[in-house]
PDB file with SEQRES, HELIX, SHEET and CRYST1 records, atoms N, CA, C and O in Angstrom:
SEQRES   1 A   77  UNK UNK UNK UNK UNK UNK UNK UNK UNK UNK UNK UNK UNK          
SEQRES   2 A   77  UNK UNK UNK UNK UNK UNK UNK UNK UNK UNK UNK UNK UNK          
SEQRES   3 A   77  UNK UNK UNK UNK UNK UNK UNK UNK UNK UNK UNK UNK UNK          
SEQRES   4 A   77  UNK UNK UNK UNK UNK UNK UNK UNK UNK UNK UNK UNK UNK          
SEQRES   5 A   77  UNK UNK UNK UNK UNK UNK UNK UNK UNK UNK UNK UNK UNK          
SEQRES   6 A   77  UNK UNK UNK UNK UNK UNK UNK UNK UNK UNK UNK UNK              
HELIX    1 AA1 UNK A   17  UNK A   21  1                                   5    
HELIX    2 AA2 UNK A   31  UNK A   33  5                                   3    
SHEET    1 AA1 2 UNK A   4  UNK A   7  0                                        
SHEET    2 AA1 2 UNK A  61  UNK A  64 -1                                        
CRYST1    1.000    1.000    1.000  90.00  90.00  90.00 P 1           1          
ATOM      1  N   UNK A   1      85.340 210.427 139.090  1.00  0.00           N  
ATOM      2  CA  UNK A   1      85.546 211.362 140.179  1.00  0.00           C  
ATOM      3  C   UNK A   1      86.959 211.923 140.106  1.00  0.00           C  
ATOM      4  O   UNK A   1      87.906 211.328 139.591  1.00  0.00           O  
ATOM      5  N   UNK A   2      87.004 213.045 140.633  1.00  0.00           N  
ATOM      6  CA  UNK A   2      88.062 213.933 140.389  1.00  0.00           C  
ATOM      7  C   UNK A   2      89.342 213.268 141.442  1.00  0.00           C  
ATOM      8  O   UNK A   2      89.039 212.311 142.154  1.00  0.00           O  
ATOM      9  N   UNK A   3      90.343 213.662 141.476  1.00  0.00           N  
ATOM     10  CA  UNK A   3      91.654 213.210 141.987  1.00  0.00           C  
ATOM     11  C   UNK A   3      93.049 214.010 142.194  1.00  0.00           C  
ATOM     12  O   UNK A   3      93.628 214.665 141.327  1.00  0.00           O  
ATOM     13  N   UNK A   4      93.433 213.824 143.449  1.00  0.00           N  
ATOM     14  CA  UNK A   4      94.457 214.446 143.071  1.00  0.00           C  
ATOM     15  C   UNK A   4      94.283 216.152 143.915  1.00  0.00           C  
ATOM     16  O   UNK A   4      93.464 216.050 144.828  1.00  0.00           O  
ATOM     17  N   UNK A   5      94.792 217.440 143.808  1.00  0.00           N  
ATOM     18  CA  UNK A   5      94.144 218.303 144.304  1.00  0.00           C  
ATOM     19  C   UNK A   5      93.444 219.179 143.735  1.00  0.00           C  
ATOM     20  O   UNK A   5      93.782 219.965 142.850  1.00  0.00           O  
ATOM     21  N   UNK A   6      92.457 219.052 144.241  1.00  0.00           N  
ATOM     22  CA  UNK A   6      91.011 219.774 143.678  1.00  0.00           C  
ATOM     23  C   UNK A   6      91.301 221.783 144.074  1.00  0.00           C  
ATOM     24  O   UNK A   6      91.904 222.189 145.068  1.00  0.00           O  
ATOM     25  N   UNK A   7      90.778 222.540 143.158  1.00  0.00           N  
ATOM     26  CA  UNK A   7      91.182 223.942 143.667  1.00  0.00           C  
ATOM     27  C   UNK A   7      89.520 224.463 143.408  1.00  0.00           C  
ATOM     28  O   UNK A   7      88.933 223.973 142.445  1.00  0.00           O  
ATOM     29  N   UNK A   8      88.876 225.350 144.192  1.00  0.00           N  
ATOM     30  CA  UNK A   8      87.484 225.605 144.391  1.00  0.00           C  
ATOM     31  C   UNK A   8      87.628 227.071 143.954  1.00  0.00           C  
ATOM     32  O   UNK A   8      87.973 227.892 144.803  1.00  0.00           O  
ATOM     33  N   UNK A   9      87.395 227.447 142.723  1.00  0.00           N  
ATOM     34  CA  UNK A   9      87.625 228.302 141.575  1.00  0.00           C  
ATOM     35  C   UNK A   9      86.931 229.628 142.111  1.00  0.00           C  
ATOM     36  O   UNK A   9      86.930 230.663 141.444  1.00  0.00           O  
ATOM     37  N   UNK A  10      86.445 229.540 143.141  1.00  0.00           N  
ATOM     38  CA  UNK A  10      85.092 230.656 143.736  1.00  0.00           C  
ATOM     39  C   UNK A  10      86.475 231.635 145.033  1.00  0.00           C  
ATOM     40  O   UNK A  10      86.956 232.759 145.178  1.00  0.00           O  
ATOM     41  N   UNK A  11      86.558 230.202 145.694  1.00  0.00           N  
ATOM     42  CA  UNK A  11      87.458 230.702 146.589  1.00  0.00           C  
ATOM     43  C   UNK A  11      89.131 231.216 146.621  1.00  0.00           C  
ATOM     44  O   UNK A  11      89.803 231.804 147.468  1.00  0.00           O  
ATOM     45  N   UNK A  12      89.388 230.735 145.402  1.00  0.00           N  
ATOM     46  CA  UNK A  12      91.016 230.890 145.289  1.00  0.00           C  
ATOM     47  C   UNK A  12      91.277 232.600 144.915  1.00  0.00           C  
ATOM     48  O   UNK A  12      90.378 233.344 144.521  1.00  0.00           O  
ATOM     49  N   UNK A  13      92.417 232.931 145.092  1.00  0.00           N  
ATOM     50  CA  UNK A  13      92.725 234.116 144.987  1.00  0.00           C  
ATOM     51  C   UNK A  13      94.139 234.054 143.967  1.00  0.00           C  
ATOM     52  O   UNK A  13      95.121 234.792 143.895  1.00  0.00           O  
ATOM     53  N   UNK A  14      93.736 232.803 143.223  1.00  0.00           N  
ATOM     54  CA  UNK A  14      95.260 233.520 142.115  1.00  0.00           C  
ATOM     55  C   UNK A  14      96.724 233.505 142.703  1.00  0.00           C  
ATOM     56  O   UNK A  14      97.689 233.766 141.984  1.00  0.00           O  
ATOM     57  N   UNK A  15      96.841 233.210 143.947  1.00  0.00           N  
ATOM     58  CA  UNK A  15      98.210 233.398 144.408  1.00  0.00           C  
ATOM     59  C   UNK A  15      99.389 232.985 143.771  1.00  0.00           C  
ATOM     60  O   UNK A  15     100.477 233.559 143.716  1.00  0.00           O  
ATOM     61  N   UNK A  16      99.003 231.835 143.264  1.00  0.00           N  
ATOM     62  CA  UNK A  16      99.911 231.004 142.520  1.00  0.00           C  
ATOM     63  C   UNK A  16     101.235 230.170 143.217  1.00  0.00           C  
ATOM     64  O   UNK A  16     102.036 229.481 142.584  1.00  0.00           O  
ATOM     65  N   UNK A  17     101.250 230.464 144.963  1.00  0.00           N  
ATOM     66  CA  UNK A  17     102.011 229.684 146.232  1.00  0.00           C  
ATOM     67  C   UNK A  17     101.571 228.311 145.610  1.00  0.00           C  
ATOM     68  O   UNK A  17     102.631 227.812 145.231  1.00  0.00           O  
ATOM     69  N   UNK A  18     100.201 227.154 145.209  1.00  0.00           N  
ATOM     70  CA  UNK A  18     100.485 226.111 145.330  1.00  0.00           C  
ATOM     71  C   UNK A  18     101.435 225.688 144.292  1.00  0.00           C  
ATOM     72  O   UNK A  18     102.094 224.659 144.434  1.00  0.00           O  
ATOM     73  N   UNK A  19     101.564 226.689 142.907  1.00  0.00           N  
ATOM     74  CA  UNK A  19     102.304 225.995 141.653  1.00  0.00           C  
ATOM     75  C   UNK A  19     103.891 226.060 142.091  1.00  0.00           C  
ATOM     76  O   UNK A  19     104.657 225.157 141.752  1.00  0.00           O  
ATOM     77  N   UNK A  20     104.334 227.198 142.872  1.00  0.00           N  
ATOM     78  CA  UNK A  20     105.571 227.074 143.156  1.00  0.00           C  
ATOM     79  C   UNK A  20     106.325 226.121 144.797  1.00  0.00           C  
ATOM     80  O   UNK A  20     107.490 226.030 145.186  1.00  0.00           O  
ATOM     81  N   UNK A  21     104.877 225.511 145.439  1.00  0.00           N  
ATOM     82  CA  UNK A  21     105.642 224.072 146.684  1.00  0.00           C  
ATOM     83  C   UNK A  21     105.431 223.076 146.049  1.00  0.00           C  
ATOM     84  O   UNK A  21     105.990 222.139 146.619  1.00  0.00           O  
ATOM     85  N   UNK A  22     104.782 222.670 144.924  1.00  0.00           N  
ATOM     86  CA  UNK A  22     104.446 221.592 144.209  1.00  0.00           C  
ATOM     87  C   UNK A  22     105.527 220.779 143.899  1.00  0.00           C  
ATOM     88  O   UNK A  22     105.968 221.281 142.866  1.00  0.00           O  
ATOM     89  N   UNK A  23     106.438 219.509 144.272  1.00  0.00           N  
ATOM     90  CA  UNK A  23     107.664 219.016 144.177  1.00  0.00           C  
ATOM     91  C   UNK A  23     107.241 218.382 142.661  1.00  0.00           C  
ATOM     92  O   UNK A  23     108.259 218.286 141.975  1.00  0.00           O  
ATOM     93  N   UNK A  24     106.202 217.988 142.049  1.00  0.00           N  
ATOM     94  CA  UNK A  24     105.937 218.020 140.947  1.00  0.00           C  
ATOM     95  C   UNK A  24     105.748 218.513 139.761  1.00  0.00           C  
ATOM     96  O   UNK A  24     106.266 217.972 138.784  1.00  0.00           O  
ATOM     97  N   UNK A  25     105.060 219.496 139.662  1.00  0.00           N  
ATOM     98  CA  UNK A  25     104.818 220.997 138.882  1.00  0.00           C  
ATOM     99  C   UNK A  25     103.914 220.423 138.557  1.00  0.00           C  
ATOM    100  O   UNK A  25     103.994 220.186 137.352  1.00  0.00           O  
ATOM    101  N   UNK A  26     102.909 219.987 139.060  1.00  0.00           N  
ATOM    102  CA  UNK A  26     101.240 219.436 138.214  1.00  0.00           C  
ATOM    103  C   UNK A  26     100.174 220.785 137.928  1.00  0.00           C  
ATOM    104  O   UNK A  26      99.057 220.959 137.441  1.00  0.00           O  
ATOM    105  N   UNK A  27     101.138 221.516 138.481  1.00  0.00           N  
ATOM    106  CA  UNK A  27      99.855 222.928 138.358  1.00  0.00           C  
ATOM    107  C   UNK A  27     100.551 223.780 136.596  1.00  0.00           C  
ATOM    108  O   UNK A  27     101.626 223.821 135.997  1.00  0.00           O  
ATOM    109  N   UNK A  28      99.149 224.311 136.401  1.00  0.00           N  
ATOM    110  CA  UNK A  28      99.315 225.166 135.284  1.00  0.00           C  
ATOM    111  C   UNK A  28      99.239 226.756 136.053  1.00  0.00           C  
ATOM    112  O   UNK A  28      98.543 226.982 137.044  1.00  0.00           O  
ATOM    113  N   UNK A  29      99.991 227.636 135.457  1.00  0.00           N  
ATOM    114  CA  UNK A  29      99.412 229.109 136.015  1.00  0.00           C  
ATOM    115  C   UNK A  29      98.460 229.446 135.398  1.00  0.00           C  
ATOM    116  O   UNK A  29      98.357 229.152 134.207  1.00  0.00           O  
ATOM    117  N   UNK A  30      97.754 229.977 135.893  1.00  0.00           N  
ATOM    118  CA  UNK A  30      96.091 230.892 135.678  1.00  0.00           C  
ATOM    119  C   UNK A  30      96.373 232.505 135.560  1.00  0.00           C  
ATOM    120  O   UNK A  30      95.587 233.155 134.871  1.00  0.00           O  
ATOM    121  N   UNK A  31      97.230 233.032 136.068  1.00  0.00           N  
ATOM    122  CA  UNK A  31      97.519 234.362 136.404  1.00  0.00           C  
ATOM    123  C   UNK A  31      97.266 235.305 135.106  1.00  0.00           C  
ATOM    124  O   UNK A  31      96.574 236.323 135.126  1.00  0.00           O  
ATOM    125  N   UNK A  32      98.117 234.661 133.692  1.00  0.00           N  
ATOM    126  CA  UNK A  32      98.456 235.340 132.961  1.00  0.00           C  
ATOM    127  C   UNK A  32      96.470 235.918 132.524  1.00  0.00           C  
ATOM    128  O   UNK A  32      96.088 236.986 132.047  1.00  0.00           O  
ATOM    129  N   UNK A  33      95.785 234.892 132.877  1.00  0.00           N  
ATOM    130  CA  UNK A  33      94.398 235.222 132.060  1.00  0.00           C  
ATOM    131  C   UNK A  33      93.367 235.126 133.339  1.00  0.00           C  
ATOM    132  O   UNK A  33      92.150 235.024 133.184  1.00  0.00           O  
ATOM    133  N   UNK A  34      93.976 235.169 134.551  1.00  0.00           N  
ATOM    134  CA  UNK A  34      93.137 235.989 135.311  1.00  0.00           C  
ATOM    135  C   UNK A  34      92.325 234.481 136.030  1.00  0.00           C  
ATOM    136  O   UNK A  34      91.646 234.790 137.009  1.00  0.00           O  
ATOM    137  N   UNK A  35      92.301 233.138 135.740  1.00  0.00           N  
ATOM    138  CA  UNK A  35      92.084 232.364 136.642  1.00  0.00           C  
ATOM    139  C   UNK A  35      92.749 231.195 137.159  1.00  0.00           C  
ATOM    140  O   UNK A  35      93.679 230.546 136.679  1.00  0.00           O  
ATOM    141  N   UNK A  36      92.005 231.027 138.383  1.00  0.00           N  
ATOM    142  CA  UNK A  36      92.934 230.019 139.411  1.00  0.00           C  
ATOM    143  C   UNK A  36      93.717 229.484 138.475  1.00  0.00           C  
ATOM    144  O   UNK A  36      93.746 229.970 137.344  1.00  0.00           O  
ATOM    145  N   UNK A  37      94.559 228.264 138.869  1.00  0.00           N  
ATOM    146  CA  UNK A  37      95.386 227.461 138.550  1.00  0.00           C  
ATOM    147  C   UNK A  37      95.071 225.830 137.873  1.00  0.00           C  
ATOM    148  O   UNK A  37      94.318 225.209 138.623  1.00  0.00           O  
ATOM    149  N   UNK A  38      95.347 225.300 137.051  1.00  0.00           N  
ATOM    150  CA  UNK A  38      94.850 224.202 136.690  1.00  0.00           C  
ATOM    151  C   UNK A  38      95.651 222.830 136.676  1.00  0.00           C  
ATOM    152  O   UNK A  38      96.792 222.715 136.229  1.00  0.00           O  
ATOM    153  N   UNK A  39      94.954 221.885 137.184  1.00  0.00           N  
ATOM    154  CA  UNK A  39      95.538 220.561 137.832  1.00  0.00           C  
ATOM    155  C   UNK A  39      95.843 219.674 136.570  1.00  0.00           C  
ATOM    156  O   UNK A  39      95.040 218.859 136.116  1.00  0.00           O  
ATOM    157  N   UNK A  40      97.226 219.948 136.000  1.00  0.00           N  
ATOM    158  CA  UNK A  40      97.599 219.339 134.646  1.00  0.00           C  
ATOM    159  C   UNK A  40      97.786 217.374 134.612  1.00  0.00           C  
ATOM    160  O   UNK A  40      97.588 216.742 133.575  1.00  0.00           O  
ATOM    161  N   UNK A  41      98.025 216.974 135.404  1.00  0.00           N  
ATOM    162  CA  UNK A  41      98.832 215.894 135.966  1.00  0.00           C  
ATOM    163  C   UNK A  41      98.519 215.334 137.094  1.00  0.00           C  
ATOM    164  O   UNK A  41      99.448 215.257 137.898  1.00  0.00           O  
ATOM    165  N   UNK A  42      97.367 214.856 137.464  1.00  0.00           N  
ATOM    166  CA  UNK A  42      96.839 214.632 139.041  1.00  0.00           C  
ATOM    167  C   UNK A  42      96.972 213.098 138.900  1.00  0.00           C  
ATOM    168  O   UNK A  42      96.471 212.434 139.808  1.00  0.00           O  
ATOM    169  N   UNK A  43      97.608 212.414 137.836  1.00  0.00           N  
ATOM    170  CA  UNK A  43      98.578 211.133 138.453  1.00  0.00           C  
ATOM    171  C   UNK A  43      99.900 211.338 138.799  1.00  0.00           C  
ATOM    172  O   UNK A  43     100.576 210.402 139.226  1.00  0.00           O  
ATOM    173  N   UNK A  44     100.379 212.525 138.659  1.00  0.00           N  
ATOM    174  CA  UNK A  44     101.699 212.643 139.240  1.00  0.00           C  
ATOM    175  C   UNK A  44     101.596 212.865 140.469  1.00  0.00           C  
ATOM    176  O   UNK A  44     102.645 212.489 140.992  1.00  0.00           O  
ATOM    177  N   UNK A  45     100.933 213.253 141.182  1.00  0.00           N  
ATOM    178  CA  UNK A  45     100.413 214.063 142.325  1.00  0.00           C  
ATOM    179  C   UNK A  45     101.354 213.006 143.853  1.00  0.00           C  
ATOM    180  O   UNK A  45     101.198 211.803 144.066  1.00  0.00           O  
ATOM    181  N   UNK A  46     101.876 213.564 144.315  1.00  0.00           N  
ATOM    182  CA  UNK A  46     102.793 212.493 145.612  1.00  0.00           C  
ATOM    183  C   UNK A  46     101.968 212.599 147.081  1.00  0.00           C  
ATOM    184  O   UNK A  46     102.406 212.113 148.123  1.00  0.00           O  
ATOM    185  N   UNK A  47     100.705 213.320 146.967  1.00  0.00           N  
ATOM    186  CA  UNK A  47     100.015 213.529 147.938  1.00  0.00           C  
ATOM    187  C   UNK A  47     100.646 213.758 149.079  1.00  0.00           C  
ATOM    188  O   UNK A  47     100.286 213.074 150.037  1.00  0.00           O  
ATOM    189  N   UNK A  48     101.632 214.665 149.264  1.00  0.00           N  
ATOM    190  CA  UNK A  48     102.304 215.317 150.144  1.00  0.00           C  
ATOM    191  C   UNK A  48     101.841 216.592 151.357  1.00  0.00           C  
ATOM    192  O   UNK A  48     102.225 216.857 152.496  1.00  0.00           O  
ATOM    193  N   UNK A  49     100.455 217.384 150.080  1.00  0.00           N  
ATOM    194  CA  UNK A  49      99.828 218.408 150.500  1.00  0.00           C  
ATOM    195  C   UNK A  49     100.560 219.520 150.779  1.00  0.00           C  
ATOM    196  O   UNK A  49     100.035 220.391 151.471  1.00  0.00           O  
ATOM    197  N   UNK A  50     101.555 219.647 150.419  1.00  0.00           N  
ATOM    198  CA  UNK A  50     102.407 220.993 150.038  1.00  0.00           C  
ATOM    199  C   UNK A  50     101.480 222.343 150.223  1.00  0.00           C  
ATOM    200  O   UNK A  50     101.402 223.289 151.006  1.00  0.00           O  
ATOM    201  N   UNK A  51     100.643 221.734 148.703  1.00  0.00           N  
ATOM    202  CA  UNK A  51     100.165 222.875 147.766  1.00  0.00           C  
ATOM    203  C   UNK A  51      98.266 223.239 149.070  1.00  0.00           C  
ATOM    204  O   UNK A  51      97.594 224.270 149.049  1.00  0.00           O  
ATOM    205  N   UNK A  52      98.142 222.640 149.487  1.00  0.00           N  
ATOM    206  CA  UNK A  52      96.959 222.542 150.413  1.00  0.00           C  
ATOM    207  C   UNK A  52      97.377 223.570 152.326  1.00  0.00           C  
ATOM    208  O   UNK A  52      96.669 224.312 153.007  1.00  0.00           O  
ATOM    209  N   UNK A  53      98.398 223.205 152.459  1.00  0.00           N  
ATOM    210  CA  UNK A  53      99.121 223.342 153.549  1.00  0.00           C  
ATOM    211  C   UNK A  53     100.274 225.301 153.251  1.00  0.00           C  
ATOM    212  O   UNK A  53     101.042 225.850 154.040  1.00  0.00           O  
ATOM    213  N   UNK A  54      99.965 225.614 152.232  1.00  0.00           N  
ATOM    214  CA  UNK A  54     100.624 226.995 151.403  1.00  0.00           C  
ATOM    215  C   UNK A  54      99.542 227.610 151.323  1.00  0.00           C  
ATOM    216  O   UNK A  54      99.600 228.720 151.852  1.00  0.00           O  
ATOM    217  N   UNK A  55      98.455 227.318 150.827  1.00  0.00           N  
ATOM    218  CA  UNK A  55      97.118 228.578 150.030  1.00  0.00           C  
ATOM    219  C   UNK A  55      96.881 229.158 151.792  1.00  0.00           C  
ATOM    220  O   UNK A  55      96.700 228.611 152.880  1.00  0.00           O  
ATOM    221  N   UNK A  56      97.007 230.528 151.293  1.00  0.00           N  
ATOM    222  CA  UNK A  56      96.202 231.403 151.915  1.00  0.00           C  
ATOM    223  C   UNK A  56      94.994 231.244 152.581  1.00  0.00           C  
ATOM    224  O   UNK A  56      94.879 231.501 153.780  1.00  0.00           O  
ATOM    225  N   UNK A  57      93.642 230.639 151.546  1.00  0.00           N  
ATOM    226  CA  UNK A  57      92.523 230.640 151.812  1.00  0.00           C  
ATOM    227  C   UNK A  57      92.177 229.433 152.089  1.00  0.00           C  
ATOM    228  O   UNK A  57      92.177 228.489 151.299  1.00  0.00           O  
ATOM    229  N   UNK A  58      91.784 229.413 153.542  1.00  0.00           N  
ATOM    230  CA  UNK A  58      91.139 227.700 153.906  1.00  0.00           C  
ATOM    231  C   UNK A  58      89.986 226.899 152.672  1.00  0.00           C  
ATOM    232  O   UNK A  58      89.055 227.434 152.070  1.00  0.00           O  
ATOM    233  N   UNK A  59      90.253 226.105 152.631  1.00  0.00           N  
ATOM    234  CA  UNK A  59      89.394 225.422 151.603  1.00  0.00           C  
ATOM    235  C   UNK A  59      89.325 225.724 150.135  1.00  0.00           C  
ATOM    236  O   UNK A  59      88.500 225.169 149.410  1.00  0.00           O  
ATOM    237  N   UNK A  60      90.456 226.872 149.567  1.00  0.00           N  
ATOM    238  CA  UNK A  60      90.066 226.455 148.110  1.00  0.00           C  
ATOM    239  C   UNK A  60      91.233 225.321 147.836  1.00  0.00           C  
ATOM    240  O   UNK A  60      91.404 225.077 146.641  1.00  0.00           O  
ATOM    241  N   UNK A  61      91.923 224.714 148.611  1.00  0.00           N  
ATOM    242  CA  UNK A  61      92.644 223.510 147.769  1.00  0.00           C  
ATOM    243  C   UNK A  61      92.111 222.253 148.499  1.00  0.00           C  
ATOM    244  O   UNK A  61      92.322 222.162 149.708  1.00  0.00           O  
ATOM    245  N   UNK A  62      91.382 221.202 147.799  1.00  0.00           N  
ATOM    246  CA  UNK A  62      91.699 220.223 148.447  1.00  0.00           C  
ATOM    247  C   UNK A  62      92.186 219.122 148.168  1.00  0.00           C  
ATOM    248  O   UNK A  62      92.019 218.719 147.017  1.00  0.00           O  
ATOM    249  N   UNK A  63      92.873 218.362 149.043  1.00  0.00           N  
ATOM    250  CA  UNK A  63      93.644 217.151 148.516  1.00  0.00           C  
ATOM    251  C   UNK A  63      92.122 215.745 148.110  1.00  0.00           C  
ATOM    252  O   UNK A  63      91.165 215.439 148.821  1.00  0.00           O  
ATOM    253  N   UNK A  64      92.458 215.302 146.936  1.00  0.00           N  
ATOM    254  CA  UNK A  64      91.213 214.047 147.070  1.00  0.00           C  
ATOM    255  C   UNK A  64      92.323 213.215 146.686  1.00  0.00           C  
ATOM    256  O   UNK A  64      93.068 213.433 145.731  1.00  0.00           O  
ATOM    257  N   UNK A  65      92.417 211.818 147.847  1.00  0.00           N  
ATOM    258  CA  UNK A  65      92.882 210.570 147.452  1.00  0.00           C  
ATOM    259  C   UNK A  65      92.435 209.366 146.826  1.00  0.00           C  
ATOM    260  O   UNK A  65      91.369 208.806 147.081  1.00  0.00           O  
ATOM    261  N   UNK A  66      93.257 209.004 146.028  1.00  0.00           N  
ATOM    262  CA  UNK A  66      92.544 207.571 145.010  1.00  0.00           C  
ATOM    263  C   UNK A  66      91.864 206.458 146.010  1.00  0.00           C  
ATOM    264  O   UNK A  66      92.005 206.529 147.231  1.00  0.00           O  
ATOM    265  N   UNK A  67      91.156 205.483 145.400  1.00  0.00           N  
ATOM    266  CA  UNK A  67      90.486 204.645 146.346  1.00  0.00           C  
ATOM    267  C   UNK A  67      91.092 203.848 146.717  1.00  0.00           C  
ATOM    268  O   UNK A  67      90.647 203.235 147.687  1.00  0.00           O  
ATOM    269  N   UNK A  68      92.646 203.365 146.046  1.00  0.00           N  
ATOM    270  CA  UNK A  68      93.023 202.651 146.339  1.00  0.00           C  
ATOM    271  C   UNK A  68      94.275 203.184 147.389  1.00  0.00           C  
ATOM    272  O   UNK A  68      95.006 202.233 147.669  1.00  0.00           O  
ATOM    273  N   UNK A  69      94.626 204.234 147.919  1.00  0.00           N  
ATOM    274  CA  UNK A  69      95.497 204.960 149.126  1.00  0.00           C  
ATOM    275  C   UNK A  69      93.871 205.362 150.014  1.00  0.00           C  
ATOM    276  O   UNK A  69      94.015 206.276 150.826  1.00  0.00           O  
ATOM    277  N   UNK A  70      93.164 205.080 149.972  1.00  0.00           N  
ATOM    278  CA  UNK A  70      92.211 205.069 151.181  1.00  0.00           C  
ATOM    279  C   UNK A  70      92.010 204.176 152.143  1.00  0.00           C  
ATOM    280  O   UNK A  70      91.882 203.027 151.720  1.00  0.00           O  
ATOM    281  N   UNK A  71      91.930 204.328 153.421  1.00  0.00           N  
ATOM    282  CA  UNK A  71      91.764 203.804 154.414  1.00  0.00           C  
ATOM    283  C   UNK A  71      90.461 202.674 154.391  1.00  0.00           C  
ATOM    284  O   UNK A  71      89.359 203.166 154.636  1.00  0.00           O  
ATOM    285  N   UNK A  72      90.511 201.183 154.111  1.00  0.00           N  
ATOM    286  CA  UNK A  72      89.307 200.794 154.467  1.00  0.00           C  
ATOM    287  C   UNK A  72      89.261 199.839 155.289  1.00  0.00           C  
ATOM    288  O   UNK A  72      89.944 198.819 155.190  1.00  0.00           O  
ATOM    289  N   UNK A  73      88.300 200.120 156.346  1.00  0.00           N  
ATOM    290  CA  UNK A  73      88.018 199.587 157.451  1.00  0.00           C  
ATOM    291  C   UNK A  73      86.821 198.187 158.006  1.00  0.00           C  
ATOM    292  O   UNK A  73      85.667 198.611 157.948  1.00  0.00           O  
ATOM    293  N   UNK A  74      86.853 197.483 158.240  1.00  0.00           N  
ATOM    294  CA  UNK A  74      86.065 196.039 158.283  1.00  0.00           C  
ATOM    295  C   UNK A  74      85.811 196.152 159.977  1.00  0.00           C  
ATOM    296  O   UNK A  74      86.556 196.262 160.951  1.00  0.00           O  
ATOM    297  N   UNK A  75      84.583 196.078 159.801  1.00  0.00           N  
ATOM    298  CA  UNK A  75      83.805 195.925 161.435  1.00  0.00           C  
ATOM    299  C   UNK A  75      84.230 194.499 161.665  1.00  0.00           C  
ATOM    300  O   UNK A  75      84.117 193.665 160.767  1.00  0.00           O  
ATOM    301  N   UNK A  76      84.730 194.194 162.886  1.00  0.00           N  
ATOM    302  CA  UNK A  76      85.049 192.842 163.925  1.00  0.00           C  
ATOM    303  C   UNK A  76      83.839 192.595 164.438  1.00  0.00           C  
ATOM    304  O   UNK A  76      83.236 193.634 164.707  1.00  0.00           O  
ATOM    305  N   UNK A  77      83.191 191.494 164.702  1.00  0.00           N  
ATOM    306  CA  UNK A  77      82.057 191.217 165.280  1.00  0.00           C  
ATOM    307  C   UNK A  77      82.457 190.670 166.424  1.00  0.00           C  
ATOM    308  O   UNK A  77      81.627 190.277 167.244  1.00  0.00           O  
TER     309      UNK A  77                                                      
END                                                                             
């Protein structure tokens, strides 16, 4: 399963705002050949959401966290 921030290739518009808040630079530019941006490095990723919290368009970035920074929860009886 994918990791890290996911970009939804339908919805993005090329802006190229997430490659330049990225405190990492995990993004590749797409611009020069006309698509989105590509997630080079999604173990570098500081899950900050920079790049999610910048795009223009609701939902083409999304953040996915590893299983092990996930919340898991145990029912109390």
């Amino acid at each position: 399963m994918a990791y890290g921030p996911v970009i939804d290739e339908e919805t993005c518009i090329n802006c190229d705002l997430c490659i330049d808040s990225c405190p990492m630079d995990i993004f590749s530019t797409g611009k020069d050949t006309g698509n989105p941006p590509k997630v080079l490095y999604p173990d570098e990723c500081w899950y900050d959401g920079a790049c999610v919290e910048i795009c223009p368009v609701e939902l083409a970035i999304r953040l996915v966290h590893p299983l092990y920074m996930k919340l898991v929860l145990k029912r109390v009886k």
